[in-house]
C-alpha positions in Angstrom: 61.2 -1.6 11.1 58.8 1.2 10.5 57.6 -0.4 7.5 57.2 -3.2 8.8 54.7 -1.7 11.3 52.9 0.0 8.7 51.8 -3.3 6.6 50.8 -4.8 10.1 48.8 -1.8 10.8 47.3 -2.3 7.1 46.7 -5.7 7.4 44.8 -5.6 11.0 43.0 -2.5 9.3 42.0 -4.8 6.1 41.2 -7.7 8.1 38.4 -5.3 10.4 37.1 -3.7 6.8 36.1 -7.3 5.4 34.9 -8.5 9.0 32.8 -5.3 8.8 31.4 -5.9 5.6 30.1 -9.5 6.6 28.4 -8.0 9.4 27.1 -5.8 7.0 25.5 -8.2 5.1 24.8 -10.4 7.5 22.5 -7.4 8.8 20.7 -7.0 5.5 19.9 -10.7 5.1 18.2 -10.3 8.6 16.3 -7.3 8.0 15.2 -8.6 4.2 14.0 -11.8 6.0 11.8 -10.1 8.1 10.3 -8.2 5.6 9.5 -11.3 3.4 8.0 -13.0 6.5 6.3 -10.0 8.3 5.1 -8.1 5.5 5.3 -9.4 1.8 4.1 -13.3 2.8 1.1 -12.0 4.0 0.0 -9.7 1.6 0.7 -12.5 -1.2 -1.5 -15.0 1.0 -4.7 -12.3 1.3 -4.0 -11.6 -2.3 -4.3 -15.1 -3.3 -7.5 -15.6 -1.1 -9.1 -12.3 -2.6 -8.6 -14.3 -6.0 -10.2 -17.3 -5.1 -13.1 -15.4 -3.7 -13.7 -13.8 -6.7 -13.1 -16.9 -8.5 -15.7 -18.4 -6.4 -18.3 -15.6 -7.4 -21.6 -16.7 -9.0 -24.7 -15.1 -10.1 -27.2 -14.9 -7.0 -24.4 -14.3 -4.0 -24.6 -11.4 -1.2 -21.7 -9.0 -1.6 -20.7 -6.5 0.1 -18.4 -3.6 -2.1 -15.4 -1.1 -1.3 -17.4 1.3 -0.5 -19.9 -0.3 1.8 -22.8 -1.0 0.1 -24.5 -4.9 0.1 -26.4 -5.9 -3.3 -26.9 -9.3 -5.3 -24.8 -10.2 -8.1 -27.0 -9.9 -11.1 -24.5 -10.9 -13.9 -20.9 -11.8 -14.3 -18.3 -11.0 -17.1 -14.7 -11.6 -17.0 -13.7 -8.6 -14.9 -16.9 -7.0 -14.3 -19.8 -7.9 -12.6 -23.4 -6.1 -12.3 -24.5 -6.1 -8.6 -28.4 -4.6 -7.8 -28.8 -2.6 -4.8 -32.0 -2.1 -2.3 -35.4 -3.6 -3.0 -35.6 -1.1 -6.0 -34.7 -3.7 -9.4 -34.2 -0.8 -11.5 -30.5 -0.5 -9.3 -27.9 -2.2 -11.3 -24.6 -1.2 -11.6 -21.8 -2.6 -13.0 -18.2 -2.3 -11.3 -15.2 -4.2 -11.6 -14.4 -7.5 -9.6 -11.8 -6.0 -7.3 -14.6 -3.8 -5.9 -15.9 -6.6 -4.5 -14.3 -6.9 -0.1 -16.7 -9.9 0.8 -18.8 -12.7 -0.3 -21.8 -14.2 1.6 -23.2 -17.6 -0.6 -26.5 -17.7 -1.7 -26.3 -21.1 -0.5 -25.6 -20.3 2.8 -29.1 -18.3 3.8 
């Protein structure tokens, strides 16, 4: 009889391990979806609208950079572009694309 009791008490304690685990997962599934929809989604959807941005970019457009300063686009390579600063045309600097926060057409003045 006291075996008996002891595979019971194994099988109830087996049964509450495995219920355990799918709570387990169950809780990582949750928390993994809202860290897809709360943090990565988003940051993939700015990322693809900073791409067509700079896709977007011609010679002649208002930007304004990183590090706050607003200058024309003078020139355009494939991951660098030469921007002039000020009224003074002697100004030019080259940086790289992803220096670039906003865009202002030329079209749109």
């Amino acid at each position: 009889m006291g075996i008996l009791l002891t595979a019971n008490a194994a099988d109830a304690a087996g049964t509450g391990a495995g219920g355990l685990g799918l709570g387990m997962i169950l809780w990582l599934v949750l928390i993994f979806g809202f860290m897809y929809f709360f943090m990565i989604r988003p940051q993939k959807k700015e990322q693809k609208k900073m791409a067509a941005m700079l896709s977007s970019l011609e010679v002649g457009d208002c930007v304004l950079t990183s590090s706050g300063f607003y200058g024309i686009v003078i020139d355009i390579t494939d991951d660098t572009v030469i921007v002039e600063f000020g009224n003074n045309k002697n100004c030019r600097i080259p940086m790289q694309k992803t220096a670039i926060s906003q865009v202002e057409k030329a079209d749109a003045e």
